[in-house]
PAPATOR-445454 format. One record per atom (N, C-alpha, C, O): x, y, z. Coordinates in steps of 0.05 Angstrom, whole numbers, padded with zeros to 5 digits, always signed. Atoms other than C-alpha are relative to their C-alpha. Example, Ala and Ser with C-alpha at 12.3 -4.5 7.8 and 13.67 -1.06 7.14 Angstrom:
BEGIN
+00018-00024+00000+00246-00090+00156+00018+00024+00000+00039+00024+00013-00016-00024-00001+00273-00021+00143-00015+00022+00014-00005+00044+00018
This chain:
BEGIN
+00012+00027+00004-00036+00085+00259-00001-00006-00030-00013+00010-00045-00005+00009+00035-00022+00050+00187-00035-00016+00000-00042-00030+00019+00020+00010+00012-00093+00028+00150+00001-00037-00004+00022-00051-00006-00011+00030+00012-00099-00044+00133-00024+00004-00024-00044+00018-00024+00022+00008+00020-00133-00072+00066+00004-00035-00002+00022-00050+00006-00011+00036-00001-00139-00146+00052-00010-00006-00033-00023+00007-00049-00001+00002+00031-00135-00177-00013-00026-00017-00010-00033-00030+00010+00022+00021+00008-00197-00220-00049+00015-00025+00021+00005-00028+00044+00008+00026-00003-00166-00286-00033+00011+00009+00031-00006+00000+00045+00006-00003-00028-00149-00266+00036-00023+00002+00010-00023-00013+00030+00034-00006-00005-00226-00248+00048+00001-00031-00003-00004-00045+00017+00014+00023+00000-00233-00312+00021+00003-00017+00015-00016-00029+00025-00015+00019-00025-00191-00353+00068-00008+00003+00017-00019-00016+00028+00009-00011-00033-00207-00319+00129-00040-00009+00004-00051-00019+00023+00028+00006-00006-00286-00327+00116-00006-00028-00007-00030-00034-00006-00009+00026+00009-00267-00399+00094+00010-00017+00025+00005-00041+00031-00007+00011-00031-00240-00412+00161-00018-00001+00023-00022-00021+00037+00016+00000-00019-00287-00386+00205-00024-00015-00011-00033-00027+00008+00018+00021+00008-00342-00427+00167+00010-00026+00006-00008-00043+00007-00018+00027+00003-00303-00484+00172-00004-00009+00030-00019-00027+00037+00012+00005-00022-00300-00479+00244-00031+00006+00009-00043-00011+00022+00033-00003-00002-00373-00453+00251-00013-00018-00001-00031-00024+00016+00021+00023+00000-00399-00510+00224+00013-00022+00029-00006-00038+00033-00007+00020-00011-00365-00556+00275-00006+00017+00029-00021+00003+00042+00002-00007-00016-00368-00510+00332+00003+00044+00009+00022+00057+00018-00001-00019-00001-00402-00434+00330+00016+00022+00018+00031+00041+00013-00017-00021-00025-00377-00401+00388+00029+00001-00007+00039+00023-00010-00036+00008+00007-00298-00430+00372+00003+00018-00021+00023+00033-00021-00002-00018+00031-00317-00394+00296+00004+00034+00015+00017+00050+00001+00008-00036-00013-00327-00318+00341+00025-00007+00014+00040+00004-00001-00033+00000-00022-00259-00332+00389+00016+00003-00032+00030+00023-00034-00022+00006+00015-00222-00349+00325-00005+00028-00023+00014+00041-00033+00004-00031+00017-00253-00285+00280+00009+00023+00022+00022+00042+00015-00020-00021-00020-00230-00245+00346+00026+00002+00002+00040+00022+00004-00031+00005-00005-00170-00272+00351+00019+00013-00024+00040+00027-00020-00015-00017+00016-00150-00251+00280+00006+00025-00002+00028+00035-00006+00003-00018-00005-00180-00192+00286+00026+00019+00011+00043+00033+00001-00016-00012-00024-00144-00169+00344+00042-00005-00014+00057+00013-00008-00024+00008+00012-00071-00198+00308+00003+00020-00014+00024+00033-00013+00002-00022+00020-00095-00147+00253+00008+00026+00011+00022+00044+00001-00005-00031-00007-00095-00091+00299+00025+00003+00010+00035+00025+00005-00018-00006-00002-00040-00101+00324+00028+00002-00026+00050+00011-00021-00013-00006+00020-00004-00099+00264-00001+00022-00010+00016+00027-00027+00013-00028+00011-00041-00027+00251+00021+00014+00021+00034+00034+00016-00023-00015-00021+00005-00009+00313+00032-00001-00003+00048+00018-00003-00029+00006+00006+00074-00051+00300-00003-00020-00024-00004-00044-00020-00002+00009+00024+00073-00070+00229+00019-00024-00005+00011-00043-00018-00024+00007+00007+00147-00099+00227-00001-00025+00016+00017-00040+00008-00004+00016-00010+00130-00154+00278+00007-00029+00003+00019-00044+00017-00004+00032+00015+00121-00212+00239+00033-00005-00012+00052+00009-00013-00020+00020+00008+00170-00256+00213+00013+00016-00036-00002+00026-00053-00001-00017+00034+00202-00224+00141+00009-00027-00013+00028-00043-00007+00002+00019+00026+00190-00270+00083+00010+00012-00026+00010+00036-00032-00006-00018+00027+00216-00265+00012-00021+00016-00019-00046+00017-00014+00023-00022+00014+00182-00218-00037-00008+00029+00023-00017+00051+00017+00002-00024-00017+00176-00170+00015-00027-00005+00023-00032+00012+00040+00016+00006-00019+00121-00202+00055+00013-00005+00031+00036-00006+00039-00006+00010-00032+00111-00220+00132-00014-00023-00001-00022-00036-00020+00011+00025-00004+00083-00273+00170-00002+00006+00030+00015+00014+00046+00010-00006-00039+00049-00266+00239-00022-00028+00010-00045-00028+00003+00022+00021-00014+00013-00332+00274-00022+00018+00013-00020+00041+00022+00022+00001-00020-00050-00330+00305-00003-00005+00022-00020-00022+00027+00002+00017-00023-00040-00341+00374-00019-00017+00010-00043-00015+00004+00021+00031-00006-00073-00402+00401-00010-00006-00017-00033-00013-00011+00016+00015+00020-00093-00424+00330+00025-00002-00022+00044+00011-00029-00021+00004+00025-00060-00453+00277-00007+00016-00020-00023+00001-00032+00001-00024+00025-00067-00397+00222+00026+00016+00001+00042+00020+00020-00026-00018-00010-00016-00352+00202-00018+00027-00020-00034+00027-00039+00011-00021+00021-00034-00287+00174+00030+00005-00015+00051+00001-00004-00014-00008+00029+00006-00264+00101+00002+00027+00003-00020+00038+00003+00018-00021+00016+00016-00196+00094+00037+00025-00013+00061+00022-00010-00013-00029+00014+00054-00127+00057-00002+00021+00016-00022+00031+00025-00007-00035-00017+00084-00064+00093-00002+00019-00021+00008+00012-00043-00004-00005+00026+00074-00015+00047-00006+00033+00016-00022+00037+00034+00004-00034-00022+00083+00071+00073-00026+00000+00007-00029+00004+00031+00020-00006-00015+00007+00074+00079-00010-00025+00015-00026-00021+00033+00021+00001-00003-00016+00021+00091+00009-00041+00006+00020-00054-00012+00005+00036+00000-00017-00064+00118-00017-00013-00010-00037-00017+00003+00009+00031+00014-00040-00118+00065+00002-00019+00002+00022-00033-00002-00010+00036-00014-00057-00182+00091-00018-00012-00024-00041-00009-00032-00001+00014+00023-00045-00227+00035-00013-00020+00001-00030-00023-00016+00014+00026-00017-00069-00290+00074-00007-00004+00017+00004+00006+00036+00004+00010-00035-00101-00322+00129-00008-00028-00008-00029-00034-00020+00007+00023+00006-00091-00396+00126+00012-00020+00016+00035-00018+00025-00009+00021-00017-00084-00454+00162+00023-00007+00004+00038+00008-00009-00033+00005+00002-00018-00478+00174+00016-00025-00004+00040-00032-00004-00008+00029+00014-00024-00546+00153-00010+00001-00024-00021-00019-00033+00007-00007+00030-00041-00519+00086+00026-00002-00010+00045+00005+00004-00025-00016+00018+00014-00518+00027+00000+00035-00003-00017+00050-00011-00007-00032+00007+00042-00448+00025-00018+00009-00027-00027-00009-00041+00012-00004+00033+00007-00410-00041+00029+00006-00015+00030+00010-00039
């Protein structure tokens, strides 16, 4: 099983999101922090799944939500770069 770490502005995004929805509707904020969650782990299982982007990144949606998670394969270990809306501009 490969480790994950997440980067500052990933943290930031992701707890940026679930506030976001929180305020409009708590319960939706806890489905959608699961939901990543659970995206995460599976990536701790099959790393390679996502989509391959340049620079050496991936790209994995959020099922049933518009987010995509960002991230880096790296021997030890999955870095998720982003978690951001998907009607956002790219960074």
């Amino acid at each position: 099983m490969t480790t994950v770490s997440w980067s500052p502005r990933a943290l930031r995004e992701f707890r940026a999101a679930v506030a976001d929805v929180g305020d409009r509707d708590p319960a939706a904020a806890r489905r959608l922090a699961g939901r990543v969650a659970s995206q995460i782990a599976l990536l701790t299982q099959f790393p390679d799944i996502g989509t391959p982007l340049p620079e050496g990144h991936r790209k994995l949606s959020v099922t049933g939500y518009p987010y995509m998670i960002r991230y880096r394969v790296t021997a030890q270990r999955v870095e998720i770069v982003s978690v951001r809306h998907m009607a956002r501009a790219a960074p």
